[in-house]
mmCIF file as gemmi writes it, N, C-alpha and C atoms, coordinates in Angstrom:
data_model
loop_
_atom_site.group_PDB
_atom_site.id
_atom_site.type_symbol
_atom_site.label_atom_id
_atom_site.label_alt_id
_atom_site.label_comp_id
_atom_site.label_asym_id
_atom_site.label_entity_id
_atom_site.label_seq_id
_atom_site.pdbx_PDB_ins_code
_atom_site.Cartn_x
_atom_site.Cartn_y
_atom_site.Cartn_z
_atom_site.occupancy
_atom_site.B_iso_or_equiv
_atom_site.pdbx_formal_charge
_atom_site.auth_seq_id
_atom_site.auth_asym_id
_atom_site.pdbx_PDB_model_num
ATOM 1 N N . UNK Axp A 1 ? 104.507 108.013 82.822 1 0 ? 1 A 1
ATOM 2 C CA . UNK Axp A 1 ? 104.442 108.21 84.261 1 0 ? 1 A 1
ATOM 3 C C . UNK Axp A 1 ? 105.448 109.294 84.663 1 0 ? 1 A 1
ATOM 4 N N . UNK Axp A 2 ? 104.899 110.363 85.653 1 0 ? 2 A 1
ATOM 5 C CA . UNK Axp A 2 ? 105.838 111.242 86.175 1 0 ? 2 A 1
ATOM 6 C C . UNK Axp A 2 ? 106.595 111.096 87.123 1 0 ? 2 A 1
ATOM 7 N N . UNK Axp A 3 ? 107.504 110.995 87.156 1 0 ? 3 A 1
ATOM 8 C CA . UNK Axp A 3 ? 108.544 110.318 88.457 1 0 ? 3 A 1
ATOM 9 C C . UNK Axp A 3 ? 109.133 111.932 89.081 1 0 ? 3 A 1
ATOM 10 N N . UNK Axp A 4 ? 109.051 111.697 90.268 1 0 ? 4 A 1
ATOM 11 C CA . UNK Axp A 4 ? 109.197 113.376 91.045 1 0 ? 4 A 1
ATOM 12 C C . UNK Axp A 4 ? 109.916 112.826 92.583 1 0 ? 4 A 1
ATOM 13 N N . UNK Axp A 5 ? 110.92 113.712 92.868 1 0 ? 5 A 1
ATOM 14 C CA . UNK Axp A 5 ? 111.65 113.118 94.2 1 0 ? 5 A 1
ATOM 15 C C . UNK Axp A 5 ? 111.508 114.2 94.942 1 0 ? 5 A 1
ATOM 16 N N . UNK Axp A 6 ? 111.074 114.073 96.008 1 0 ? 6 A 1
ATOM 17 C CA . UNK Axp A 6 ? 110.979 115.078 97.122 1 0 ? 6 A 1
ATOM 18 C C . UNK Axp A 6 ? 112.109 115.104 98.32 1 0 ? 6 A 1
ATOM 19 N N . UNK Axp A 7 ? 112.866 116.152 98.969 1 0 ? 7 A 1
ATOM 20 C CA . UNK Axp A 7 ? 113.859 115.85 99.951 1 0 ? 7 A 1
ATOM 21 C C . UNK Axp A 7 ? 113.002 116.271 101.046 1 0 ? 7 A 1
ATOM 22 N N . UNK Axp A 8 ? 113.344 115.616 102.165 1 0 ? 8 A 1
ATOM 23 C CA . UNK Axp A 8 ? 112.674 115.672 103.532 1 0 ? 8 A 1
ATOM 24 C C . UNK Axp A 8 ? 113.565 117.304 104.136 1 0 ? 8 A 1
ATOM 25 N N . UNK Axp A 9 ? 112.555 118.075 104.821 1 0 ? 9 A 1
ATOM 26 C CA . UNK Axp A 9 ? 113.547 118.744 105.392 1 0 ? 9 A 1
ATOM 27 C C . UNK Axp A 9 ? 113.498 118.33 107.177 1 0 ? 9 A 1
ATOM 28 N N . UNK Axp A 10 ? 112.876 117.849 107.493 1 0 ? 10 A 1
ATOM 29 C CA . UNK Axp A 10 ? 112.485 116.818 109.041 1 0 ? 10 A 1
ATOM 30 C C . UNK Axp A 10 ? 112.789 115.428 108.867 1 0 ? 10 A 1
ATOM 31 N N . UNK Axp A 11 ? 112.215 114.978 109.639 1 0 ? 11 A 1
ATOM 32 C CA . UNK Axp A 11 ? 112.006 113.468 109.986 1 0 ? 11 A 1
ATOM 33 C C . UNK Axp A 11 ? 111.084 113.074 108.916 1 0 ? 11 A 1
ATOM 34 N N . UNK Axp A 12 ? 109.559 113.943 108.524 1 0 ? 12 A 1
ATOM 35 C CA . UNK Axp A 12 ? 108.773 113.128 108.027 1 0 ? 12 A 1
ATOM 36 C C . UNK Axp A 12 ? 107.573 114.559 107.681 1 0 ? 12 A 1
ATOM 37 N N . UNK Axp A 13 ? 107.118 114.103 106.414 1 0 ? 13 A 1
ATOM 38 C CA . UNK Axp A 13 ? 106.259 115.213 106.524 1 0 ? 13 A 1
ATOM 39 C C . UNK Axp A 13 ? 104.7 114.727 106.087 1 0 ? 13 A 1
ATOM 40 N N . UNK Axp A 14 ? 103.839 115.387 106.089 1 0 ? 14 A 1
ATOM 41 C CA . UNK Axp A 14 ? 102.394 114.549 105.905 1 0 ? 14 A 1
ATOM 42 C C . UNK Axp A 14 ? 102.148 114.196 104.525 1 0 ? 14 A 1
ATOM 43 N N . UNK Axp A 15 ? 100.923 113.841 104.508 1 0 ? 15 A 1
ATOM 44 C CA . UNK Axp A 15 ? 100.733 113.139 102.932 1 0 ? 15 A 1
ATOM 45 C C . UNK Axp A 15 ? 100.019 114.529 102.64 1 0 ? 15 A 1
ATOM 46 N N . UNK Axp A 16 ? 99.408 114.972 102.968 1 0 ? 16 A 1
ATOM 47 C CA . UNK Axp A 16 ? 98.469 115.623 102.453 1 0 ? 16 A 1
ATOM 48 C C . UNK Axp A 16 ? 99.335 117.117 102.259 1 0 ? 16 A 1
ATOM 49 N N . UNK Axp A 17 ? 100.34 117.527 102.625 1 0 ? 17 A 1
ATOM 50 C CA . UNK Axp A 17 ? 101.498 118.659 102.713 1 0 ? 17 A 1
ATOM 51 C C . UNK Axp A 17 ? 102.395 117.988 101.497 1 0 ? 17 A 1
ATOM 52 N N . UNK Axp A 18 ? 102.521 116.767 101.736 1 0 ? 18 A 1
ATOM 53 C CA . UNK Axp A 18 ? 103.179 116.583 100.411 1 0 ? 18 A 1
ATOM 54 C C . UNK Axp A 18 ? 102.83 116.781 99.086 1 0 ? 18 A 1
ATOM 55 N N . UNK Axp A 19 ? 101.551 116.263 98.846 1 0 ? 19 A 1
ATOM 56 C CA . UNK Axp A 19 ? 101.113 116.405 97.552 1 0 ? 19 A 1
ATOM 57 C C . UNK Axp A 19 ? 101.241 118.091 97.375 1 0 ? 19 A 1
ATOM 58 N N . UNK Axp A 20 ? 100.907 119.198 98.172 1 0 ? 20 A 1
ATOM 59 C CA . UNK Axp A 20 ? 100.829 120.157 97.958 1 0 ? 20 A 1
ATOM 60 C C . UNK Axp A 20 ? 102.363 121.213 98.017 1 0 ? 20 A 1
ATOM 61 N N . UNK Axp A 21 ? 103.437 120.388 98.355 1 0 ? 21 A 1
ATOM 62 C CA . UNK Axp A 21 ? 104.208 120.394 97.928 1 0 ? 21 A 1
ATOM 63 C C . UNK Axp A 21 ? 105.08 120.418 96.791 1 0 ? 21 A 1
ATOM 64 N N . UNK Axp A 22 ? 104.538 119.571 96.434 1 0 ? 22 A 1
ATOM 65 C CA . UNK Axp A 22 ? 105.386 118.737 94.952 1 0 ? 22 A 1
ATOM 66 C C . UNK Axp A 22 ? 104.106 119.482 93.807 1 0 ? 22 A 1
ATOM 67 N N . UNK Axp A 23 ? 103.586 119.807 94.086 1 0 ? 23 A 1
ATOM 68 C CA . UNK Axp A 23 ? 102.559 120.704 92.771 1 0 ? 23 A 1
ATOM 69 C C . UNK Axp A 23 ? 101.605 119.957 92.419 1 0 ? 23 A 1
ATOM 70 N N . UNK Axp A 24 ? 101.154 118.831 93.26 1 0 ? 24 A 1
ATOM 71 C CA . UNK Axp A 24 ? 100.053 118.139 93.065 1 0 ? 24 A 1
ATOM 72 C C . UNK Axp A 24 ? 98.806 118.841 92.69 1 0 ? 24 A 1
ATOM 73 N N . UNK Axp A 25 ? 98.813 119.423 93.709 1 0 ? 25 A 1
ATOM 74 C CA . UNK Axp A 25 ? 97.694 120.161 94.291 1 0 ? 25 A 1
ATOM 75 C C . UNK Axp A 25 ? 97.479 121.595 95.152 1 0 ? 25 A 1
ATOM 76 N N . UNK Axp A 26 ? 97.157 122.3 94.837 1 0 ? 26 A 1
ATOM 77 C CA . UNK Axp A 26 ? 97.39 123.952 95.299 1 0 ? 26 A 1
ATOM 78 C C . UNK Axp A 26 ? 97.451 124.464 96.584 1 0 ? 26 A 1
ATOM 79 N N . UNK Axp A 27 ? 96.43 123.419 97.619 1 0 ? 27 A 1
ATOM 80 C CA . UNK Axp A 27 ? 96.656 123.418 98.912 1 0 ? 27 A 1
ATOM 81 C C . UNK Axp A 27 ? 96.484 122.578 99.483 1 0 ? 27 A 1
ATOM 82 N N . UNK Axp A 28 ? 96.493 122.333 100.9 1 0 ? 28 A 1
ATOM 83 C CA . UNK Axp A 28 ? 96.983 121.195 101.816 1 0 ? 28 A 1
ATOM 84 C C . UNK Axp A 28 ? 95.3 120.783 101.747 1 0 ? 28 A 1
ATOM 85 N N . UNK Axp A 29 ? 94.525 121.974 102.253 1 0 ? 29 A 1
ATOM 86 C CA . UNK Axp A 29 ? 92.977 121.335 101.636 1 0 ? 29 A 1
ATOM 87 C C . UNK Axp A 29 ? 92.934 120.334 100.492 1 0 ? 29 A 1
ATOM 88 N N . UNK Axp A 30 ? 93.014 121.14 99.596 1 0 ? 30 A 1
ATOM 89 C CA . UNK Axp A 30 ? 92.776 119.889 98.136 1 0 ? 30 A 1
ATOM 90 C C . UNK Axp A 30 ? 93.881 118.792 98.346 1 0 ? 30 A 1
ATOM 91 N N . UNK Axp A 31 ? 94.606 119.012 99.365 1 0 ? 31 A 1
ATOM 92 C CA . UNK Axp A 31 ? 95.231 117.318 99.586 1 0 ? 31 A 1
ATOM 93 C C . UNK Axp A 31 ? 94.672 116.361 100.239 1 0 ? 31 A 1
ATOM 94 N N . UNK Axp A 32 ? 94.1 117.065 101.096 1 0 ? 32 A 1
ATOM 95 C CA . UNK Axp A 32 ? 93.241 116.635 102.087 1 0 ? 32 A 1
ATOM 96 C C . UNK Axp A 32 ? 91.739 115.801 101.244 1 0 ? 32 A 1
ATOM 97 N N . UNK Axp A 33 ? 91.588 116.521 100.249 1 0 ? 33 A 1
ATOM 98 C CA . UNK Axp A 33 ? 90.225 115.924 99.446 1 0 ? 33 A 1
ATOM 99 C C . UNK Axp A 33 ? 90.869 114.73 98.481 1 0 ? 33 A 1
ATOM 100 N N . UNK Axp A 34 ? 92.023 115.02 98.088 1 0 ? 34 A 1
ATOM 101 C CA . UNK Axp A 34 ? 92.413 114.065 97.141 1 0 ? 34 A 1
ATOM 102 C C . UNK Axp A 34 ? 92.516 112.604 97.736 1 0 ? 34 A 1
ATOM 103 N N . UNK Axp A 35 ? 93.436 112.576 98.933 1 0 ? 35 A 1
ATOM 104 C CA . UNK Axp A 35 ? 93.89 111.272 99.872 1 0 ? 35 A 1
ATOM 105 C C . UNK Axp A 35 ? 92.11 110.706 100.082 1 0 ? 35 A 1
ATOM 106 N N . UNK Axp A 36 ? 91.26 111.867 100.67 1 0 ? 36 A 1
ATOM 107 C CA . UNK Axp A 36 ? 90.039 110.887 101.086 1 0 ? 36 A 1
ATOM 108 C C . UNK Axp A 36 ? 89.167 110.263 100.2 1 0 ? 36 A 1
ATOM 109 N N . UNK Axp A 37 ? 89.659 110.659 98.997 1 0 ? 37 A 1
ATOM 110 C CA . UNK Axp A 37 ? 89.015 110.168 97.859 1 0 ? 37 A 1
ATOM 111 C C . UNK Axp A 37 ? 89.538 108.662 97.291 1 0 ? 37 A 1
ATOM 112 N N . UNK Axp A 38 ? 90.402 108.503 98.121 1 0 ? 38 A 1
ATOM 113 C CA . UNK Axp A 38 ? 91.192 106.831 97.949 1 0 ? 38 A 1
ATOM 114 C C . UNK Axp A 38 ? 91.492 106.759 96.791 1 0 ? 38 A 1
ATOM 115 N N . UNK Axp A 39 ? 92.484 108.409 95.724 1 0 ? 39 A 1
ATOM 116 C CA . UNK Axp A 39 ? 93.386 107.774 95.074 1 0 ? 39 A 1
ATOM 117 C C . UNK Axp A 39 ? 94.668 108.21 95.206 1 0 ? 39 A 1
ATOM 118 N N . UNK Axp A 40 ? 94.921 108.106 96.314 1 0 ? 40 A 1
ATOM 119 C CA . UNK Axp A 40 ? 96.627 108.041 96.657 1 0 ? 40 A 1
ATOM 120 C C . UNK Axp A 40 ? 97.054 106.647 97.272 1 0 ? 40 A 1
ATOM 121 N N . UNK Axp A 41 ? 98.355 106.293 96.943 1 0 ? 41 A 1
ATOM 122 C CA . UNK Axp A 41 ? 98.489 104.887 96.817 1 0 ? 41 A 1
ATOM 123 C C . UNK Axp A 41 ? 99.848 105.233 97.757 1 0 ? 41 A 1
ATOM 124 N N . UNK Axp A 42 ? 100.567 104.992 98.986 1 0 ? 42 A 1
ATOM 125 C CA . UNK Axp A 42 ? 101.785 104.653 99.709 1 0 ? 42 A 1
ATOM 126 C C . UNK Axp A 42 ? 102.396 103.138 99.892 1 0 ? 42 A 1
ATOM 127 N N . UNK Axp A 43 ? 103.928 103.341 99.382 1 0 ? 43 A 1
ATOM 128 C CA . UNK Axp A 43 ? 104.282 101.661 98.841 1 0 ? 43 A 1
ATOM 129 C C . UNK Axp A 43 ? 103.481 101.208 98.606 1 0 ? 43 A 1
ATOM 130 N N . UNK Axp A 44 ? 102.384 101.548 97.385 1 0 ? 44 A 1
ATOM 131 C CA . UNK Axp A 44 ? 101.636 100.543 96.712 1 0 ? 44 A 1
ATOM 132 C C . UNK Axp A 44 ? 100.152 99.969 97.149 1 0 ? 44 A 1
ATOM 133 N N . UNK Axp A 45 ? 99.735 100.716 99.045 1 0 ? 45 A 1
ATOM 134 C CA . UNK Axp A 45 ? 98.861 100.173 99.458 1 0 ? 45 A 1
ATOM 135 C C . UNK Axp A 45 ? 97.88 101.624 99.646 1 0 ? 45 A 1
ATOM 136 N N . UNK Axp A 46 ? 96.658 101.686 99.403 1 0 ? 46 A 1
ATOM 137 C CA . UNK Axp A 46 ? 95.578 103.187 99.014 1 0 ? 46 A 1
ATOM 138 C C . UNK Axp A 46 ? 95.722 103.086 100.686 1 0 ? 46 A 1
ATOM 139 N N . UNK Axp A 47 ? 95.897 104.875 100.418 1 0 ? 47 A 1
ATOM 140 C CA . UNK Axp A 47 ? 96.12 105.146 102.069 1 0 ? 47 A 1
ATOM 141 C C . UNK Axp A 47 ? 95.144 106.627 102.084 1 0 ? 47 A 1
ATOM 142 N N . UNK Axp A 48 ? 94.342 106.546 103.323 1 0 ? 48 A 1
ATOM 143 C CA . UNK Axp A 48 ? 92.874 107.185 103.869 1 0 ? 48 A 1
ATOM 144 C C . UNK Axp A 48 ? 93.631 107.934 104.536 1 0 ? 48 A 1
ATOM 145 N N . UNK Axp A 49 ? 94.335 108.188 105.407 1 0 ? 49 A 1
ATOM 146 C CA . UNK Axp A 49 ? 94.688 109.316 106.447 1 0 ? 49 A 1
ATOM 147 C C . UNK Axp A 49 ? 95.619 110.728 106.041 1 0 ? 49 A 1
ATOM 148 N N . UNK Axp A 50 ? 94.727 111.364 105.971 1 0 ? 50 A 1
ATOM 149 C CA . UNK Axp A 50 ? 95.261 112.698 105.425 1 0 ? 50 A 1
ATOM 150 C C . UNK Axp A 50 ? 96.616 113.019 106.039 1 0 ? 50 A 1
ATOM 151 N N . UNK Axp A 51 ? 96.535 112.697 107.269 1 0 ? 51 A 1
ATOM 152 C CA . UNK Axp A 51 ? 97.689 113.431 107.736 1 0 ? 51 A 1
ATOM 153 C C . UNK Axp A 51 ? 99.277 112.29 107.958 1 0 ? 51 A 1
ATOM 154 N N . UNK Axp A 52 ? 99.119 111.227 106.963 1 0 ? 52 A 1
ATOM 155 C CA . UNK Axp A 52 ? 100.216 109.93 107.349 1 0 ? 52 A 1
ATOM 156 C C . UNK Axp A 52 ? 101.116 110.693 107.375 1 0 ? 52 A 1
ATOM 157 N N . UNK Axp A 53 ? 102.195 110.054 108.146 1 0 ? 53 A 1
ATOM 158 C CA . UNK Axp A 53 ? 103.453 110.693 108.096 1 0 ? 53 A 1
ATOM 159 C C . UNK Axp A 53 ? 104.23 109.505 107.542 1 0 ? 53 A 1
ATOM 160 N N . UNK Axp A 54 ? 105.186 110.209 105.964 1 0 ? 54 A 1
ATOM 161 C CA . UNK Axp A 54 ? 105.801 110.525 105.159 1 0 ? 54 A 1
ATOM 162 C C . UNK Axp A 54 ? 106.877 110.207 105.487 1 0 ? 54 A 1
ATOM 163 N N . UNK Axp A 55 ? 107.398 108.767 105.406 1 0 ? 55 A 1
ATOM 164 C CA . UNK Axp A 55 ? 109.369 109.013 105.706 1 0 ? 55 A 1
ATOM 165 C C . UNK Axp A 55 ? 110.397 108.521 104.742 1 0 ? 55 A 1
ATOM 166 N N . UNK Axp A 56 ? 111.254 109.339 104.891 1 0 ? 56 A 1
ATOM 167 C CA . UNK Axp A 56 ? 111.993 108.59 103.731 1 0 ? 56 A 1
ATOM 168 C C . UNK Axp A 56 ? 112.455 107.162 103.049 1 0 ? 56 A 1
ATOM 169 N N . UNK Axp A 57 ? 112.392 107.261 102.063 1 0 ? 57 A 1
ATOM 170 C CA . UNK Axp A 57 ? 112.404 105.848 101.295 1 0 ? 57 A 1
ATOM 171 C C . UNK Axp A 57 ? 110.851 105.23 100.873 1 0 ? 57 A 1
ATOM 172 N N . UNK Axp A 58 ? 109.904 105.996 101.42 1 0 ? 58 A 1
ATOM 173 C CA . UNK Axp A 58 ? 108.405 105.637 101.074 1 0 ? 58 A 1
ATOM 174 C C . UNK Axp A 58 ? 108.56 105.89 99.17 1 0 ? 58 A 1
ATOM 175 N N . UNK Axp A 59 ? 107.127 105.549 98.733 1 0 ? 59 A 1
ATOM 176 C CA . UNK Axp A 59 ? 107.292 105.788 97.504 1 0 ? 59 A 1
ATOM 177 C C . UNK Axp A 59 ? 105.083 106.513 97.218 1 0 ? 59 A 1
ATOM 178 N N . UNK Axp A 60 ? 104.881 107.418 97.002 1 0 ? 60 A 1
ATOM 179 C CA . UNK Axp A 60 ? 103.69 108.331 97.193 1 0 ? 60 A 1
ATOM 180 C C . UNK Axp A 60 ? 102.81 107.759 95.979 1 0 ? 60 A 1
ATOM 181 N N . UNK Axp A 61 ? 101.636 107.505 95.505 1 0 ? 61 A 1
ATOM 182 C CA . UNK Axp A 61 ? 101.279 107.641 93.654 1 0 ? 61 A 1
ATOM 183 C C . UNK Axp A 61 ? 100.247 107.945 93.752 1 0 ? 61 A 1
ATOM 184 N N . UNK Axp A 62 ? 100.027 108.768 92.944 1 0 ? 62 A 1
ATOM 185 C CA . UNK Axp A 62 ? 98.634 109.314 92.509 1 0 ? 62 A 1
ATOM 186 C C . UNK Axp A 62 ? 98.21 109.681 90.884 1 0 ? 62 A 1
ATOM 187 N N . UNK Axp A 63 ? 97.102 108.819 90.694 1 0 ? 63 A 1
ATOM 188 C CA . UNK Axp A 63 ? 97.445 108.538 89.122 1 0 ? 63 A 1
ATOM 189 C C . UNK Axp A 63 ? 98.644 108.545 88.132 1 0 ? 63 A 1
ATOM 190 N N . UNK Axp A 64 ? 98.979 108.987 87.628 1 0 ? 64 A 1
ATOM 191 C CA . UNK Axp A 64 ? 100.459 108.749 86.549 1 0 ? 64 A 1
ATOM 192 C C . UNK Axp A 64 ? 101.801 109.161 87.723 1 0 ? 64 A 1
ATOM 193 N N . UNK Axp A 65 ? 101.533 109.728 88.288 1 0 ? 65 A 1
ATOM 194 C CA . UNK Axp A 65 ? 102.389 110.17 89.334 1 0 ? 65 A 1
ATOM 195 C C . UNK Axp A 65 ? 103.415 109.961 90.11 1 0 ? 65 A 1
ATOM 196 N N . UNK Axp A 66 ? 104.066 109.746 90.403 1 0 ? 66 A 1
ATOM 197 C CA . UNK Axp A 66 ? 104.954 108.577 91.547 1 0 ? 66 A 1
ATOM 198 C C . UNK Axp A 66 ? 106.026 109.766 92.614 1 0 ? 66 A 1
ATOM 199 N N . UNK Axp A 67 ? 106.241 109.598 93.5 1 0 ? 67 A 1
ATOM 200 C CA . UNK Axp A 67 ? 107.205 110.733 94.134 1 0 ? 67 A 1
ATOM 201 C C . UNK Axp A 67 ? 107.956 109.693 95.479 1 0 ? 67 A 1
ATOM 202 N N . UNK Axp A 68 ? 109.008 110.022 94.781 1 0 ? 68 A 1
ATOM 203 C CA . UNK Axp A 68 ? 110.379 109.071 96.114 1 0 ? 68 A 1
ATOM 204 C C . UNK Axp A 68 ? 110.488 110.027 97.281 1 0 ? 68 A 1
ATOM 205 N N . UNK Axp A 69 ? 110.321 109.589 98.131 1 0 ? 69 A 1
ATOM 206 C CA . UNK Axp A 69 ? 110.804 110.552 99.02 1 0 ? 69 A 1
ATOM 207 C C . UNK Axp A 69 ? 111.594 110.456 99.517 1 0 ? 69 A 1
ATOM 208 N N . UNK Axp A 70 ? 112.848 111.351 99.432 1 0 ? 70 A 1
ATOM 209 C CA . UNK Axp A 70 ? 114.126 110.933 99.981 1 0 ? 70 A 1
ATOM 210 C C . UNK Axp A 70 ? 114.753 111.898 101.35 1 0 ? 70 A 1
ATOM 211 N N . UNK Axp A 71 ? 115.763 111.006 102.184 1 0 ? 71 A 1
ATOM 212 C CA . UNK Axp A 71 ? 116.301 111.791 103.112 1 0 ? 71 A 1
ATOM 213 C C . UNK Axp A 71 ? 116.791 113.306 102.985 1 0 ? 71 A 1
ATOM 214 N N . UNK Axp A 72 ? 116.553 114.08 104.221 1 0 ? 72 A 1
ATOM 215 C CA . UNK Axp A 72 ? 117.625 115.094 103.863 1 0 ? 72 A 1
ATOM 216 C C . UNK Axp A 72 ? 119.112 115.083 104.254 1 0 ? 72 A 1
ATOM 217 N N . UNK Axp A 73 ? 119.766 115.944 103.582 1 0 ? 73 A 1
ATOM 218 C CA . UNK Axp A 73 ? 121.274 115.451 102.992 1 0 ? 73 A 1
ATOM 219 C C . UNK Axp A 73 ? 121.685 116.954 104.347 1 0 ? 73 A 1
């Protein structure tokens, strides 16, 4: 499993910006296809809304994947 920590630079950023963030996925589009495809998992529960907002201490997964998301410092 790949364990990957992301720092917030806001309050909160989307799911679908995240994955394309962290190198999931190449753009916020193909994040957008990935989440509606119901395999992204937030604390553990499959989450549909492309655009959730992301706050720190959440935990992201998408197949082998996992990404902490932590405050910014």
């Amino acid at each position: 499993m790949q364990q990957l920590e992301f720092e917030l630079n806001d309050e909160y950023v989307e799911l679908n910006q995240l994955l394309k963030l962290v190198g999931v996925c190449d753009s916020g589009g193909a994040g957008k296809m990935i989440v509606a495809s119901g395999k992204v998992k937030v604390d553990g529960q499959t989450e549909l809304r492309k655009t959730c907002k992301i706050r720190s201490g959440q935990v992201v997964a998408l197949g082998d994947v996992r990404i902490k998301v932590l405050a910014p410092t």
